[in-house]
C-alpha positions in Angstrom: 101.3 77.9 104.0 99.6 80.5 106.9 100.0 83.7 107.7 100.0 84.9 111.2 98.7 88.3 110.9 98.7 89.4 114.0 101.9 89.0 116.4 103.8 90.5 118.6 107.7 89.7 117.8 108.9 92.5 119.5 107.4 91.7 123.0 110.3 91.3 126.0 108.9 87.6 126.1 111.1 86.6 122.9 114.1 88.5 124.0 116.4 85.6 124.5 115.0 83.0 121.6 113.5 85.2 118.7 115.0 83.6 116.2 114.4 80.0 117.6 110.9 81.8 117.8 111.2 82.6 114.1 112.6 79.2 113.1 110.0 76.9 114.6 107.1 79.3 112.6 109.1 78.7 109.6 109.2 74.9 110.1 105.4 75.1 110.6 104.6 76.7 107.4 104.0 80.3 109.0 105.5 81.9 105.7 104.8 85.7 107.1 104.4 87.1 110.2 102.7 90.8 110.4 104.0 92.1 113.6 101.9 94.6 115.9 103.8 97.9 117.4 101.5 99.6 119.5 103.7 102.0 121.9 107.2 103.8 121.2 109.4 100.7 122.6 107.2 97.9 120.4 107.4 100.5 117.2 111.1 101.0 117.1 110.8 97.1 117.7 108.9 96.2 114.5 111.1 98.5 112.5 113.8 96.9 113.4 112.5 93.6 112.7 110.5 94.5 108.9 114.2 95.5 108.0 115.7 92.6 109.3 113.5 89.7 107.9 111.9 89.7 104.2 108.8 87.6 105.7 107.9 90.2 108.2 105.7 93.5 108.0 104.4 95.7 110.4 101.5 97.3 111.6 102.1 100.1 114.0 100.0 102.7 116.3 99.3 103.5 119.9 97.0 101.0 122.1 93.9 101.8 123.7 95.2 101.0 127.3 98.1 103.2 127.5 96.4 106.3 125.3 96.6 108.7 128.2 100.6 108.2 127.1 100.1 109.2 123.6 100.9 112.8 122.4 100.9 114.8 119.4 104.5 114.2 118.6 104.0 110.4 118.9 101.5 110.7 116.0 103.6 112.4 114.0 106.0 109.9 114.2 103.9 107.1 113.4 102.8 108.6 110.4 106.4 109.6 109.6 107.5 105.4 110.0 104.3 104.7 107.7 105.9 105.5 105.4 107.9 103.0 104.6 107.2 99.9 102.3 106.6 97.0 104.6 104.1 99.1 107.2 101.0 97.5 106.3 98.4 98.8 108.5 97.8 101.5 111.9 97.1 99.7 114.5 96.2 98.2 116.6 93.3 101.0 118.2 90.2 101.0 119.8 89.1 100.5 123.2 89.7 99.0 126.0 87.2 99.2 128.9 88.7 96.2 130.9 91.7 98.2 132.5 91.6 101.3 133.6 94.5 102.9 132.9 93.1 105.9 130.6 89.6 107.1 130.7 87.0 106.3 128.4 87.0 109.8 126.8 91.1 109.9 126.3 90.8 106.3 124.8 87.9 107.5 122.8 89.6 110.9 120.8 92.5 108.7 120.6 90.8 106.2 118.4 89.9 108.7 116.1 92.9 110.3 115.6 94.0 107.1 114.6 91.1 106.3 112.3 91.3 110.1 110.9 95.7 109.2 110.2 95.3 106.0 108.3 92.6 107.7 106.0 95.0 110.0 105.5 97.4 107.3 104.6 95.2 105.4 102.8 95.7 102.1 105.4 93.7 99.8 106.7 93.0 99.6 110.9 93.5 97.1 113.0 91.1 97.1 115.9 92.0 96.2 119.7 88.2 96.0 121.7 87.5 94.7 124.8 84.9 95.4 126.5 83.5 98.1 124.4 81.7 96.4 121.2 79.0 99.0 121.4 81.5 101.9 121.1 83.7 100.6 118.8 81.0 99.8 116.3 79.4 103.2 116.8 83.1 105.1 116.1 84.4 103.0 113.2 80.7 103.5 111.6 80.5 107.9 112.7 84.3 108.4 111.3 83.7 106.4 108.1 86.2 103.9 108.7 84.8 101.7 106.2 86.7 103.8 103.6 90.1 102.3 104.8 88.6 99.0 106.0 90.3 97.2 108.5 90.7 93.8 111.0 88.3 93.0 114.2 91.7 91.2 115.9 90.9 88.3 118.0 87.2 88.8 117.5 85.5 87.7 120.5 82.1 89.4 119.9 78.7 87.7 118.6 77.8 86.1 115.1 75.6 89.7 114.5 78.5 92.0 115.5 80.8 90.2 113.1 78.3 90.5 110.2 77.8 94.5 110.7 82.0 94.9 110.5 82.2 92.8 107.3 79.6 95.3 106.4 82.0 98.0 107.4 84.8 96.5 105.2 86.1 94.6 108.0 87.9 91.1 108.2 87.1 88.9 111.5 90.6 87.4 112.8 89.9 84.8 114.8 93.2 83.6 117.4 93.9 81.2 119.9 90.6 81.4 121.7 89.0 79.6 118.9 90.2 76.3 120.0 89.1 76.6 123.9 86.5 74.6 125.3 83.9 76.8 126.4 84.5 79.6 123.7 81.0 79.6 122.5 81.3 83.0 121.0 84.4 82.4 118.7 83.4 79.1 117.6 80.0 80.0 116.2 81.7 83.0 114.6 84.0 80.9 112.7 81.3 78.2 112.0 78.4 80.9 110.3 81.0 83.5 108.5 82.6 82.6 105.3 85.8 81.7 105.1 86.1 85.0 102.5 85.8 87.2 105.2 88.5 85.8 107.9 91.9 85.7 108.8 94.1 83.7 111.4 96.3 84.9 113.9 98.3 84.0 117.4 98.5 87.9 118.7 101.1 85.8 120.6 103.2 85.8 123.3 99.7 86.2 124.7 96.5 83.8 123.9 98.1 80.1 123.4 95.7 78.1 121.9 94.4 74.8 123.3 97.0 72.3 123.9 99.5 75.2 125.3 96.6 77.7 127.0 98.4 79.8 129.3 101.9 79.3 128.3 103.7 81.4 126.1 102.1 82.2 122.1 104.0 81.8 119.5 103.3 82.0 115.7 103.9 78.4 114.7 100.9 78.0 116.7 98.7 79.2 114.6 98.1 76.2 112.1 96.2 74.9 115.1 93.9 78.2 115.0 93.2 77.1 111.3 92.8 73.5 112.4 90.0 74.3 114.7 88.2 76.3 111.8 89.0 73.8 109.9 86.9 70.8 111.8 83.9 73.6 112.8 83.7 74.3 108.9 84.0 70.6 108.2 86.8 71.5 106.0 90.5 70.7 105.5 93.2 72.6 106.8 94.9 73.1 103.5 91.7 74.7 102.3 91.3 77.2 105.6 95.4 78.2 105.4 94.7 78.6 101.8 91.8 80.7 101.8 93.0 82.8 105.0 96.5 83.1 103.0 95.1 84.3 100.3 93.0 87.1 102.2 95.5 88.2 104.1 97.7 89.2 100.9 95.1 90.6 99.6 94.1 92.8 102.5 97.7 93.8 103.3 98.6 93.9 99.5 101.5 91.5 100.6 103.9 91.3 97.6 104.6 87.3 98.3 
């Protein structure tokens, strides 16, 4: 069984086939899917969807990219729809220095806000950084954010960054990337950190791992995430969807 912990059901992309969608990860052995909300159309989204499936939870906050969107009142309501049950983690946050959207500064106080609610809630983050390792590191380590812990998603940074976040409480998710070519970065990561310390995820409908790269995600990909890991740890798959399984329940305290 695997557990794609990092997906994006409610994305326009799935409009007309979600439940195909949902079917076909079912068929693979996907056995939960932790869906990402990360503005006020993809929230209302996931809530919809944790109520409508048993197998899915959410994770819901405001994305780097569009923080210059992000008021006071929308962080209220986040922490308002936290409440319930099946919202597993605030996320995902960060930064996001590729696009240009908001500046730096907005993207930054954003951030922590975000870090500052889930201590509140006592929830673990879920981290969005591109482009910005240096930053990221620095924030999560000056707000504490250790104290909730947290997932690097789709962890695309060095061997050295990883092992400072798994300092910092944090579990490396490693996605489709993993499995291209010339992914030097990803591949080392999940070939020198234990298998204790990671997770697997498609963050589809975007990041299609090697055979469908640059076609549409979708979680019953992501057994071929763990089978990459699997042949770079020299390992079998059962053991890698086993062991990522297992930490993922235990890091969301998943009641399955």
């Amino acid at each position: 069984m695997f557990i794609d912990t990092h997906v994006h059901l409610n994305a326009d992309q799935y409009e007309e086939d979600l439940q195909a969608v949902i079917d076909r990860a079912l068929e693979a052995k996907v056995e939960t899917m932790v869906v990402i909300g990360f503005d006020r159309k993809t929230i209302e989204k996931t809530m919809e969807l944790i109520e409508q499936y048993d197998f899915v939870y959410g994770v819901i906050g405001w994305h780097p990219v569009d923080a210059i969107d992000c008021t006071e009142e929308d962080l209220q309501w986040i922490e308002q729809l936290a409440a319930h049950p099946k919202i597993v983690g605030i996320g995902e946050m960060g930064l996001d220095y590729y696009w240009d959207k908001s500046p730096k500064d907005v993207q930054q106080a954003l951030f922590r806000k975000q870090i500052h609610l889930a201590q509140k809630l006592n929830l673990p983050i879920i981290i969005h950084n591109r482009d910005a390792t240096g930053d990221v590191v620095q924030i999560l380590r000056e707000e504490n954010a250790a104290s909730v812990g947290g997932i690097m998603h789709c962890f695309g940074g060095s061997v050295e960054t990883a092992r400072e976040c798994i300092a910092m409480n944090f579990m490396i998710s490693l996605g489709g990337p993993v499995t291209f070519k010339n992914a030097r970065l990803p591949k080392e990561v999940a070939t020198e950190i234990p298998l204790a310390h990671l997770l697997i995820e498609t963050d589809a409908p975007y990041l299609a791992p090697h055979p469908y790269r640059g076609k549409r995600n979708e979680p019953a990909f992501v057994p071929l995430v763990a089978e990459e890991i699997a042949k770079l740890k020299n390992l079998s798959i059962e053991e890698v969807a086993q062991a990522t399984t297992a930490n993922a329940k235990k890091f969301f305290k998943l009641d399955v």
